[in-house]
VMD Tcl script that draws the C-alpha trace (Angstrom):
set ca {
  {-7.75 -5.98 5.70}
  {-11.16 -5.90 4.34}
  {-12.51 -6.32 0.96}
  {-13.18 -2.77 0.14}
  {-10.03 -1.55 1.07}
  {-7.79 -4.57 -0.85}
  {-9.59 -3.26 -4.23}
  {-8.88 0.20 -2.98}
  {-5.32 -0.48 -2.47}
  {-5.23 -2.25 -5.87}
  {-6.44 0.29 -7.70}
  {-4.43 3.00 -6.53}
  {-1.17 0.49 -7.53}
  {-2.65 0.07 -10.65}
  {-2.93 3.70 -11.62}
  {0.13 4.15 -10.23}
  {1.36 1.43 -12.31}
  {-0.07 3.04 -15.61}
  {1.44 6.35 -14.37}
  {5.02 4.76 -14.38}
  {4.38 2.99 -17.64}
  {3.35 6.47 -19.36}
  {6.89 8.07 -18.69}
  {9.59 9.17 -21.05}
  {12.20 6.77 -19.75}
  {13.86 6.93 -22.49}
  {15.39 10.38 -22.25}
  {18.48 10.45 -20.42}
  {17.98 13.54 -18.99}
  {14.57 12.43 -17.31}
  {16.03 9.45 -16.04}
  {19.28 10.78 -14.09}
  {17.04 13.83 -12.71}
  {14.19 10.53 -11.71}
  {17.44 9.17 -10.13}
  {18.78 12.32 -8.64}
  {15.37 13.09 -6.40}
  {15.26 9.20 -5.89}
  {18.83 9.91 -4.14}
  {17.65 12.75 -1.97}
  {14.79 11.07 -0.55}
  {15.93 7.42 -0.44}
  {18.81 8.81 2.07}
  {16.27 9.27 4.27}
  {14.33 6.05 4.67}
  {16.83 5.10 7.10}
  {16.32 8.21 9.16}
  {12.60 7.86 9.27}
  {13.13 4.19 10.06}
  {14.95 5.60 13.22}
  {12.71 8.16 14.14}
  {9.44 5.77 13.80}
  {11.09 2.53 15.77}
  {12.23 5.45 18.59}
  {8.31 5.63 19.34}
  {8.17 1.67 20.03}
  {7.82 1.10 23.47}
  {7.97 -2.98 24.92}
  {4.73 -3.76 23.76}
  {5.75 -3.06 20.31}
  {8.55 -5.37 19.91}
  {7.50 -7.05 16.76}
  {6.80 -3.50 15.13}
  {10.37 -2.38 16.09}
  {11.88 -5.89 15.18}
  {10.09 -5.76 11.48}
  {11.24 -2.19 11.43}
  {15.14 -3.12 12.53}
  {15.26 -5.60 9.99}
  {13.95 -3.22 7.32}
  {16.58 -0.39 8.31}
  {18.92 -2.96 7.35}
  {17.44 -3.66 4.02}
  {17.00 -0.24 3.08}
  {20.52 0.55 4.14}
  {22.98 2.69 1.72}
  {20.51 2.29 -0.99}
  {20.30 5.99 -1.93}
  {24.16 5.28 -3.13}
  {23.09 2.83 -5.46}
  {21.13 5.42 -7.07}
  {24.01 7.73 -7.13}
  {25.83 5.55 -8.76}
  {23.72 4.32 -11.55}
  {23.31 9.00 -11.85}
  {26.86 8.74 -12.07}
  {27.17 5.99 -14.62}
  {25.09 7.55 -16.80}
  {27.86 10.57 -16.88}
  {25.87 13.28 -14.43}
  {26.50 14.60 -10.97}
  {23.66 14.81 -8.28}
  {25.44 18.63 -8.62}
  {23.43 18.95 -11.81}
  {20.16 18.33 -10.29}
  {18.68 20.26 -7.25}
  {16.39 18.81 -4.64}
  {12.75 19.65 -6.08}
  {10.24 20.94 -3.59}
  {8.06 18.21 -4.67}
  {10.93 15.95 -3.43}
  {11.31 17.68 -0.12}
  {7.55 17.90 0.54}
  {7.43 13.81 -0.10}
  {9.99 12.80 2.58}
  {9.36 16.03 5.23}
  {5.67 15.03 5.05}
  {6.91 11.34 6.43}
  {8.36 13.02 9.57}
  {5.89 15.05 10.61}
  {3.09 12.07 10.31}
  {5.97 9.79 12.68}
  {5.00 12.26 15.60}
  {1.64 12.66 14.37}
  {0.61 8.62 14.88}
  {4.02 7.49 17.22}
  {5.82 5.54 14.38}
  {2.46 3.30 12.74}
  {2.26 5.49 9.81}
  {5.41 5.43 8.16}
  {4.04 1.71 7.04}
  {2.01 3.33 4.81}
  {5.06 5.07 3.27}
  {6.81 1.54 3.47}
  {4.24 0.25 1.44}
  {3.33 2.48 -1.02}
  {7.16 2.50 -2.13}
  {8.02 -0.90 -2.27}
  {4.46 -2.12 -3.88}
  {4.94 0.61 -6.82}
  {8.63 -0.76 -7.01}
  {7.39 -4.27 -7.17}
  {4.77 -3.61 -10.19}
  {7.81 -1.47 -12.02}
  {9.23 -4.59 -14.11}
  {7.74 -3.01 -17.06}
  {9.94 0.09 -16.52}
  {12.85 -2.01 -15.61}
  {12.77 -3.76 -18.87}
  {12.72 -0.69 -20.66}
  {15.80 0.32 -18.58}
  {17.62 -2.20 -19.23}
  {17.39 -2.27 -23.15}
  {18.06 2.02 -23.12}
  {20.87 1.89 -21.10}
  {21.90 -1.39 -19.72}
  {21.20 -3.19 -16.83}
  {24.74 -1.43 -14.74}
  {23.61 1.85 -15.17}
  {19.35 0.72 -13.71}
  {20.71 -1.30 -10.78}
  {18.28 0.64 -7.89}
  {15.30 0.10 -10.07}
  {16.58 -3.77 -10.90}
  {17.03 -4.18 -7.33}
  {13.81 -3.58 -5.95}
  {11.64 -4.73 -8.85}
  {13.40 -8.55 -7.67}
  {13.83 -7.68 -3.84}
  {10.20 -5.72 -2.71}
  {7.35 -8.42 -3.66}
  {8.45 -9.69 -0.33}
  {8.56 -6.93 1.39}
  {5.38 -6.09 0.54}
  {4.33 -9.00 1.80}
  {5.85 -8.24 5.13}
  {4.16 -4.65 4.79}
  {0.75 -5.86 4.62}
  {1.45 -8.48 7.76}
  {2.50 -5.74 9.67}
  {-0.44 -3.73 8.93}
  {-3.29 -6.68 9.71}
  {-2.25 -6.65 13.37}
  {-2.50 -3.21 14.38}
  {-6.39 -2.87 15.67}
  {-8.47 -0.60 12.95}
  {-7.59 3.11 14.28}
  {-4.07 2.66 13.52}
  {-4.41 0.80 10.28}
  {-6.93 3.88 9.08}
  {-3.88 5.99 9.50}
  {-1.43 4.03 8.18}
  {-3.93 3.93 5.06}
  {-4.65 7.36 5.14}
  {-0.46 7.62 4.81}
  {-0.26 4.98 1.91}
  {-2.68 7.00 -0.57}
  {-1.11 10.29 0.60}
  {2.13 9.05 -0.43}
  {1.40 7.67 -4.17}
  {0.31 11.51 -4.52}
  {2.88 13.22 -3.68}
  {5.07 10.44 -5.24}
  {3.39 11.16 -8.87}
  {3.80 14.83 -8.24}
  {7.77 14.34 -7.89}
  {7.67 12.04 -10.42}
  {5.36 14.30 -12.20}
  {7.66 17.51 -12.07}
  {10.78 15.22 -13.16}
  {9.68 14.07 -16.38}
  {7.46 17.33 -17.26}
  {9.01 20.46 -15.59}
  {12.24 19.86 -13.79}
  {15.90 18.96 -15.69}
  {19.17 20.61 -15.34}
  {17.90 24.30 -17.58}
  {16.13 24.34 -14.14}
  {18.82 23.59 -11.55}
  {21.08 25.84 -13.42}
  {19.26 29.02 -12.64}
  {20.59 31.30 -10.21}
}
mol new
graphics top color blue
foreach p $ca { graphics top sphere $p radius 0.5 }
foreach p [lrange $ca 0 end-1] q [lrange $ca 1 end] { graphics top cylinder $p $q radius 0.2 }
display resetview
């Protein structure tokens, strides 16, 4: 990866970074809806895993193997967040899927047809970069409500530095027309991520899931 885009990449995680930092963690409400849409579109990683490794022919065995053994990190972890919701005394019942949500993860399978599988790694590593640089938020977690009821944020803040690092190795061997799209993918998805995050913490709540 060249020069220009590392300090591109960096910067981007860094505003990200000051995006997360800037949130209202500290309201309950906030926090189990942030958990709730986390839920809806963390049960699909798995999915999308699927769907990208499908488009891996022979000559992209160690794509599909990095992929396979990612599908197993990445499995059951929406129930983690459903549990820490639950924990905190709500019901993903209270919360409806935002349309902010639903554009985030829908977008993912449309670009897996779109570029046969590469640019889902650009979803792969916008996601576990921004939950790598989140041990800011975590701390805060942990002192508002206890480190049982932040266990998905806890677990990728220590588990995802190294699967970033994994991330970017995948993405330095695919030749440049792939890794365009797979960066192309990577700022797409911190901007629909701060729009979900965006609607949790300024718009959306349960007032809003509650309407008929």
């Amino acid at each position: 990866m060249g020069n220009k885009m590392t300090k591109k990449i960096q910067n981007e995680l860094h505003d990200s970074k000051e995006f997360l930092n800037a949130l209202n963690w500290e309201d309950k409400e906030k926090y189990a809806n942030f958990l709730a849409q986390t839920y809806y579109f963390v049960r699909h990683s798995t999915r999308l895993l699927c769907a990208a490794m499908a488009h891996f022919k022979d000559d992209r065995d160690t794509l599909f193997n990095r992929f396979k053994a990612h599908l197993q990190e990445e499995d059951a972890h929406e129930k983690i967040a459903l549990s820490d919701l639950k924990k905190l005394g709500y019901s993903i019942d209270d919360f409806e899927e935002s349309a902010f949500t639903r554009a985030f993860y829908e977008t993912q399978y449309y670009r897996i047809q779109e570029s046969k599988g590469i640019s889902l790694l650009g979803y792969i590593l916008y996601l576990e970069a921004i939950a790598s640089f989140s041990q800011d938020v975590g701390e805060r977690l942990y002192e508002c409500y206890g480190k049982s009821k932040s266990q998905f944020v806890k677990i990728h803040v220590e588990e995802d530095p190294e699967h970033v690092e994994k991330a970017f190795a995948s993405i330095d061997s695919l030749p440049e027309s792939e890794r365009n799209l797979v960066y192309r993918n990577f700022f797409d998805t911190s901007s629909l991520y701060k729009a979900v995050l965006n609607d949790v913490f300024f718009h959306g709540g349960l007032e809003f899931s509650m309407i008929a």
